[in-house]
C-alpha positions as CSV (number, residue, x, y, z in Angstrom):
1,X,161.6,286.1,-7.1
2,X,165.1,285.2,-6.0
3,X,167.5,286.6,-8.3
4,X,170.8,285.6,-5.8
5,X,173.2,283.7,-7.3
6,X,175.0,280.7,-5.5
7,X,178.1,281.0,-2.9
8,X,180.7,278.6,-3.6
9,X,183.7,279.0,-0.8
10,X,187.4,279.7,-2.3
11,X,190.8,280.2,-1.1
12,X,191.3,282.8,-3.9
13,X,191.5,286.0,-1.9
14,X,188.2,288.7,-3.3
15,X,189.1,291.3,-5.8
16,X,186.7,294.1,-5.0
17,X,184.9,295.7,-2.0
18,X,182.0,294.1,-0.3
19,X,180.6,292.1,2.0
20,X,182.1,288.5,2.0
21,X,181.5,285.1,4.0
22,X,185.1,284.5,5.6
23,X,186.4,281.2,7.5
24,X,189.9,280.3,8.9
25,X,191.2,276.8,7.7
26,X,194.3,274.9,9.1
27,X,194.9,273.6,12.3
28,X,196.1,276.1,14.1
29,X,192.8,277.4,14.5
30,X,190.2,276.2,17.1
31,X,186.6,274.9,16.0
32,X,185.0,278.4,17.1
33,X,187.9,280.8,15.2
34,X,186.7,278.0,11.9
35,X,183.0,279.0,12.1
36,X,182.3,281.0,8.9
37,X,181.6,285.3,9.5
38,X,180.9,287.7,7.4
39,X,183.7,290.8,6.9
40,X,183.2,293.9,4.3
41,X,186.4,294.2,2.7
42,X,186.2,298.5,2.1
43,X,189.4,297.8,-0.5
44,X,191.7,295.2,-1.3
45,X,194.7,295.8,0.4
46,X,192.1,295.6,3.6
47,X,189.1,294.5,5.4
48,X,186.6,294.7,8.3
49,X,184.6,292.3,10.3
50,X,181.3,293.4,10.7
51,X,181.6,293.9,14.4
52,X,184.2,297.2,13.3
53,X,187.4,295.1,14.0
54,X,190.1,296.1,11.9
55,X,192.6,292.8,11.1
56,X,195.8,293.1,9.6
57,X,195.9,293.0,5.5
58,X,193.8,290.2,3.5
59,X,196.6,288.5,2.0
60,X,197.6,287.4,5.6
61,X,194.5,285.4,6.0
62,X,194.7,281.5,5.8
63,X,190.9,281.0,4.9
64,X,188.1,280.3,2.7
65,X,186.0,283.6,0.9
66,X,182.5,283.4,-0.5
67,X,181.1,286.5,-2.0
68,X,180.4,289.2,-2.2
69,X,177.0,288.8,-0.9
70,X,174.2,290.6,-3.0
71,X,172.3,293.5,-1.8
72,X,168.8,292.1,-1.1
73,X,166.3,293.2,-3.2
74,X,163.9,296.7,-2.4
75,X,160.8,295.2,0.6
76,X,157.4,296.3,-1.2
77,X,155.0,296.8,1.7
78,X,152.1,294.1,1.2
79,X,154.0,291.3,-1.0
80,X,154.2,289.0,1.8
């Protein structure tokens, strides 16, 4: 059963901790710093990319947020 529910990309910065699809927009970014990644945001005033990174606060990012991503459900071994 897939219970997730469906991504839409915003420039409205996220309002609680999670994991979030991030991408820059604008022209002053090259085509590979445009490519969408995912970041955990630990708390508002600040974020994370998933690599450990540490970039400066969230409200200095020009980009598009999609999230937070759900947790995926619980595997049950044999319900392949």
């Amino acid at each position: 059963m897939n219970s997730h529910k469906l991504l839409r990309w915003t420039a409205e910065l996220p309002t609680k901790p999670g994991w979030y699809w991030f991408k820059f927009v604008g022209v002053d970014y090259t085509p590979q710093d445009r490519k969408p990644q995912i970041v955990e945001i630990k708390a508002i005033a600040g974020l994370r990319f998933c690599d450990g990174r540490l970039p400066n606060e969230i409200k200095a990012w020009p980009g598009h947020w999609a999230g937070p991503i759900a947790k995926p459900e619980a595997f049950n071994k044999g319900s392949e």
